[in-house]
N, C-alpha and C positions, 0 to 999 in steps of 0.2 A: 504494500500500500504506500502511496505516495502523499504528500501531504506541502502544499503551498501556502509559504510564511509572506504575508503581504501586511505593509505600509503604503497608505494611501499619501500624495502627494498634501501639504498642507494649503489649503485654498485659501491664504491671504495677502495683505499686499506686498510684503517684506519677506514672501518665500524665495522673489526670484532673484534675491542679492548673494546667495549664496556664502553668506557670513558668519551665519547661526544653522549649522545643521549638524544635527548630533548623528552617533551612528543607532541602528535601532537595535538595540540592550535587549529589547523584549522580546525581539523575534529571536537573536542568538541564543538567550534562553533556552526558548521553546526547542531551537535548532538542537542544541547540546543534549535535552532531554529525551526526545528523539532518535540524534542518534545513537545514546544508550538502550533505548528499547530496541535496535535495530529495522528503524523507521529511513524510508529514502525522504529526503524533502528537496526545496528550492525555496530559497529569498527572494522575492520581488519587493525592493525599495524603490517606492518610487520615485524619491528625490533624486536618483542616480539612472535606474534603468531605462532603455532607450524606445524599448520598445513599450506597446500600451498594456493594459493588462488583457483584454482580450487575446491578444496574439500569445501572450507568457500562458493562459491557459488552455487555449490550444496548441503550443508547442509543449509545455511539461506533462496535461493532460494527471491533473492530482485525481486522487479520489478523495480528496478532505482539502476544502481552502481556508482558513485561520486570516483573517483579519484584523489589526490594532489599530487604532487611532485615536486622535484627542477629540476636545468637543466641536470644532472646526470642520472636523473628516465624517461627524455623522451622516452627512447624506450619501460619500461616496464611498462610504463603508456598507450602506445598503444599495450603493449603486452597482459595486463590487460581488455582491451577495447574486445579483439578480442576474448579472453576467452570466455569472458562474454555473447559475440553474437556467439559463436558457441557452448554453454552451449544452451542457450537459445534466439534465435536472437528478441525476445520480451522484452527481457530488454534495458533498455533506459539507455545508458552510456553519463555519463555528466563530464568534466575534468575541474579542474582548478588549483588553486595555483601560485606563482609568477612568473615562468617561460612561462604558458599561459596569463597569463595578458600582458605580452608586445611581446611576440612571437607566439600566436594564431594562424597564418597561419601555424606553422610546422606541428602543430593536423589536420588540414583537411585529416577527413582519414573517409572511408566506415564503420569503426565501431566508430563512435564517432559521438554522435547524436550532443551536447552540447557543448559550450568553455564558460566557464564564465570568463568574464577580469576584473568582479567587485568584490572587499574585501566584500559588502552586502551582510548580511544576510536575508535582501528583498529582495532583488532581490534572491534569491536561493531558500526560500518560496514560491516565485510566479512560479518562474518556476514548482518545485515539485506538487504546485497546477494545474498548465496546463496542467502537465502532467496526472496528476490523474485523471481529470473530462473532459479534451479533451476542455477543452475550456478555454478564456482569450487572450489576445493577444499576443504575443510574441513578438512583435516589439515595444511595451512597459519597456519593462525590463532591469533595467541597465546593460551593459557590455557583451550584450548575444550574442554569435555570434549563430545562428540555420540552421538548411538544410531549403528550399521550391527548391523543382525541383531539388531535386539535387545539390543546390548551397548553399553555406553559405552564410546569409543575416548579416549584423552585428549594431546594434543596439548599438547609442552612449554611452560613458563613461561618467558619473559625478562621479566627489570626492565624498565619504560619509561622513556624518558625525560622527564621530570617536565614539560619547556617543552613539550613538544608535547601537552598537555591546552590544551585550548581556553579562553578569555574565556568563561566560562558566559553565553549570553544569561538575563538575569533577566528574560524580562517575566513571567514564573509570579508570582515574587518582589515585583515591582512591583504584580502586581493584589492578591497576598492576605498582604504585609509585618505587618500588622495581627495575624495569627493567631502572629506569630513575636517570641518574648522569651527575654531570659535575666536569671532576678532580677526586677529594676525597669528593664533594659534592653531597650524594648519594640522592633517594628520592625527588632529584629536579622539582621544578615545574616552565610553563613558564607562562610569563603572557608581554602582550604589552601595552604599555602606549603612543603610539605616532607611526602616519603613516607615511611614508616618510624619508625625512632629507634634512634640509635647507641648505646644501652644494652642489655642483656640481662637487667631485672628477672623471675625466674622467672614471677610470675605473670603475665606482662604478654602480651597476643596482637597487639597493635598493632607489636611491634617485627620480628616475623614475616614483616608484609604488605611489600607490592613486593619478592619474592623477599627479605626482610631487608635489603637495603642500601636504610641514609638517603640520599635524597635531594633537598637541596634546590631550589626554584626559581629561578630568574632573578629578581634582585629586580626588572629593569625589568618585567617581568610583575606582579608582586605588585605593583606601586604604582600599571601601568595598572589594573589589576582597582578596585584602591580608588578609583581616582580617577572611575571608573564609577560606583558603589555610587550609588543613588540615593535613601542612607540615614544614619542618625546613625551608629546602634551597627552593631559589628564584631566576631565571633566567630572567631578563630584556633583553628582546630582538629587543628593541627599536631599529633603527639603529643608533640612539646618543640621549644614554638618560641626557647625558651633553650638554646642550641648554641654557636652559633659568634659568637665575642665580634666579629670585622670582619665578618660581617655585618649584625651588630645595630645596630653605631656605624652603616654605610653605611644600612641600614634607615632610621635614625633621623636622619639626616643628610639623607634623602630626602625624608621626612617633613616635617621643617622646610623643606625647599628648596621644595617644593609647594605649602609653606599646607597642609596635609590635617588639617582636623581634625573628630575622628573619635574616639568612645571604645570602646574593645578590651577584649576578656578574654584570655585563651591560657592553654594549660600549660606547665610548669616542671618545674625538680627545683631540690632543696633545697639541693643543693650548690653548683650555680650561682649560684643566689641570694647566698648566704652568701660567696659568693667576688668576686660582681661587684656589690656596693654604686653605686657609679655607673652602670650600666649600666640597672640597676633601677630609679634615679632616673628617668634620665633616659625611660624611657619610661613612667613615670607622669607625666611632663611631656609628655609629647606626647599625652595621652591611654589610658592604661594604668591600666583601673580597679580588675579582676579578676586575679590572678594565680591559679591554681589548681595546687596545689601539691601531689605524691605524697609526702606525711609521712609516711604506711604505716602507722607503730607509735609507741612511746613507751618502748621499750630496745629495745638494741643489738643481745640475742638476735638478737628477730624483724626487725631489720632488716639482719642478715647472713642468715639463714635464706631472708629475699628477694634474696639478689645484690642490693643496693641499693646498696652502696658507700657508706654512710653512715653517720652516726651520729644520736645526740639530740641531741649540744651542735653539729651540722651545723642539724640542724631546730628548735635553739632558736634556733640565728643566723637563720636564714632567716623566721625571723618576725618579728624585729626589724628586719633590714633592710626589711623590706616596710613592717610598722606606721612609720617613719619618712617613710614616701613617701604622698600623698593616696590611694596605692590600697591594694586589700584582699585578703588574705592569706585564699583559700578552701583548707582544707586537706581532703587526701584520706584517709581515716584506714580500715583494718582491724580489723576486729574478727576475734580467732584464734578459730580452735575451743579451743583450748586456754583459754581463759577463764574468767576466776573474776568474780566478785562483786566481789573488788577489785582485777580489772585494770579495770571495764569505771570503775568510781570511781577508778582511778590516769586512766583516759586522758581522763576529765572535768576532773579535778586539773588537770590538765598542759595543757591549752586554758584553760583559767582562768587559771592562771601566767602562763600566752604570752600572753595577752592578743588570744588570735583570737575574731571575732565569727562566723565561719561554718565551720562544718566538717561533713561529710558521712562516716559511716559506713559503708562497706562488709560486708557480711558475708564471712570469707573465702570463694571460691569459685574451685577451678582450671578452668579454661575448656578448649573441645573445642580442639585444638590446639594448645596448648601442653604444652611437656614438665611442668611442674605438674600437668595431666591426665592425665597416662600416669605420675605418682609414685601419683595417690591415684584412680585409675579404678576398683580392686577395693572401693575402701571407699565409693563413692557411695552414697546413700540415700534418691536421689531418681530417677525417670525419668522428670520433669515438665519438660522443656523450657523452660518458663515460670518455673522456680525459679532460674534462672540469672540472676537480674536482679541479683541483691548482694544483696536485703534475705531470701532464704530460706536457710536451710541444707539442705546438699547430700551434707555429711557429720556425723555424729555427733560433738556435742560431746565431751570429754573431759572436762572438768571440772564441767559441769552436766548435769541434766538435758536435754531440748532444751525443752519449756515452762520449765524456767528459765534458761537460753539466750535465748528471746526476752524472756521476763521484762524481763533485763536491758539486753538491746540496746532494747527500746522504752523502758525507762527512761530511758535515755542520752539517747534520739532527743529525747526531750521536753523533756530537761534544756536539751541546745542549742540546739532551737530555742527554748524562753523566753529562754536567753543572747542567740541572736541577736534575736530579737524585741525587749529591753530595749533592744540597740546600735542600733536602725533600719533592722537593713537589711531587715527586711518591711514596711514603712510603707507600701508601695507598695499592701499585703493589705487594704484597705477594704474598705467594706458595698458597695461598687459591683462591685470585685473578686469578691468571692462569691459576687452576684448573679449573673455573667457566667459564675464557675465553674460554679454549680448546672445555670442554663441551658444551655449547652453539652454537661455531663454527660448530662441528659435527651437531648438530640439525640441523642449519639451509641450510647447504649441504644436507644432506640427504630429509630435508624439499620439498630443490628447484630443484632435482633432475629433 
């Protein structure tokens, strides 16, 4: 039995810069577990492959096609589904990824046999085996939601536990590393050290996943993984790999002890930051380039509004402390609906003052799952699937128009990236760079025709 691992391309406006593309972690998962069961498969990512997915399932011809995407991809995750069954309606379409884990009922759909809501990789084997031999239980299976009669039966959720996710085989990784950057960090690889996050920021959907409880790795795993890596750079995609101050030291203790060197991004919060100065050092001593930092806002209002447990003179220290160390302070920043003209000129002010070279705008947007969603789900103004990327709005400004709404957020956008453009950190952005963007961009048009 063959079995086809797909990533849907991401449909928004900043997929075709090719700046930010990770490699997919969740598919070589699956792949590695797989081929311990002695399963054939094929990756199709679509941010790289040249061909459409039509042609990729008539040339692999799976008997099982597996599906991930974020909340962006939901429609061509069931666009995907419907191919598949009108290629050959004997193949068994299975979906998961973090957006079906806590939003599962959106996929009840006539071509979608499968929902997995579990991060297991047991549970994914058992299923693939059910599949294959017609037999096992199905109401057994962590996180499965399956048809009988037509209906989807669903089958409770347990936490995993986080060591028994497998050493991703990277050979996917090794042949098409090339196609994967973050910044000027080319070659990039990702790896997770920890499920969850022990915080409760309203808007946040990440703190939700692996039934809510953080849980970290074994660090002896996390250092065999690196020590694997058949690569420079290293992307931590924990969603706060800044937690627990002795595992950090041990972390980083390891690190030295190994020789591993290696340069990283990861997330943070501000407050950690601001409170552990040495800790911070020191892993920009070991190779800690990027920090990427949830600063939210720029008063205190809106960042009690968000359960953030912070404040500004928390996220003014937390810049300072960073700017002191060779690495760099990427801040995470919101744009409220409630915005004026000069908040959107206070929260330029206020990156100028701090002296950050890179900061990324959000537009506010409460996501399908989270209690954020169920405050402002009557006031939505969108049912574009596709507007949930951060940069559309989803609800009705308040204090502007909505064309003067983006007015002003594209203004901003411009403002900082000339900011960051003057500090270097696009230098990377040559005539050779755009040449490679342009070209790529044509493929993938013509691709998805």
């Amino acid at each position: 039995m063959k079995v086809l691992l797909v990533r849907p391309p991401a449909p928004n406006k900043l997929s075709f810069t090719k700046i930010l593309d990770n490699e997919p972690l969740e598919l070589e998962y699956l792949h590695t577990i797989l081929q311990q069961n002695g399963y054939e498969d094929y990756i199709y990512d679509a941010l790289i492959e040249e061909q459409g997915i039509e042609q990729v399932i008539k040339r692999e011809r799976p008997d099982v096609v597996a599906i991930t995407g974020y909340i962006t991809q939901e429609n061509l995750m069931l666009k995907y589904s419907a191919i598949a069954k009108e290629i050959n309606p004997k193949i068994v379409t299975i979906l998961g990824g973090v957006h079906v884990q806590r939003n599962y009922e959106r996929f009840y759909n006539e071509n979608v046999d499968f929902l997995c809501r579990s991060e297991s990789m047991e549970a994914f084997a058992q299923l693939v085996i059910c599949i294959d031999t017609g037999r096992g239980d199905l109401s057994t299976i962590n996180g499965l939601c399956y048809k009988q009669e037509n209906e989807y039966k669903i089958t409770p959720l347990t936490p995993i536990n986080i060591n028994e996710l497998p050493i991703p085989d990277r050979s996917f990784f090794n042949k098409n590393k090339k196609h994967y950057r973050y910044l000027d960090l080319t070659e990039i690889a990702t790896i997770k050290t920890a499920i969850s996050c022990p915080y409760n920021c309203s808007f946040c959907y990440c703190t939700l996943l692996g039934g809510g409880i953080y849980a970290p790795r074994d660090l002896s795993l996390v250092i065999q993984e690196l020590e694997a890596l058949d690569c420079q750079n290293v992307q931590i995609v924990d969603d706060d790999f800044l937690v627990d101050k002795k595992r950090l030291w041990d972390f980083i203790k390891l690190i030295r002890e190994k020789d591993i060197k290696k340069t990283y991004t990861c997330y943070t919060r501000a407050d950690f930051v601001s409170e552990n100065e040495d800790i911070v050092k020191a892993l920009a001593d070991i190779g800690f380039k990027y920090f990427l930092v949830g600063l939210e806002a720029v008063t205190d209002t809106e960042l009690t509004g968000y359960n953030k447990k912070t404040s500004v003179d928390v996220n003014r220290r937390c810049v300072e402390v960073i700017n002191k160390t060779s690495a760099n302070c990427i801040a995470l920043m919101i744009a409220p609906i409630d915005a004026t003209k000069e908040y959107f000129n206070k929260l330029y002010s206020w990156v100028v003052e701090n002296g950050l070279k890179y900061v990324t705008v959000s537009i506010f947007t409460p996501i399908f799952g989270t209690p954020l969603y169920d405050e402002y789900k009557d006031q939505l103004t969108s049912k574009n699937i596709e507007d949930w990327d951060f940069l559309h709005l989803v609800l009705k400004p308040t204090n502007l128009s909505k064309s003067q709404f983006y007015r002003e957020y594209y203004k901003l956008f411009m403002k900082l990236y000339k900011l960051a453009k003057k500090t270097g950190i696009y230098d990377f952005m040559d005539l050779k760079f755009y040449r490679n963007l342009l070209a790529n961009y044509l493929k993938r048009k013509m691709r998805d025709k």
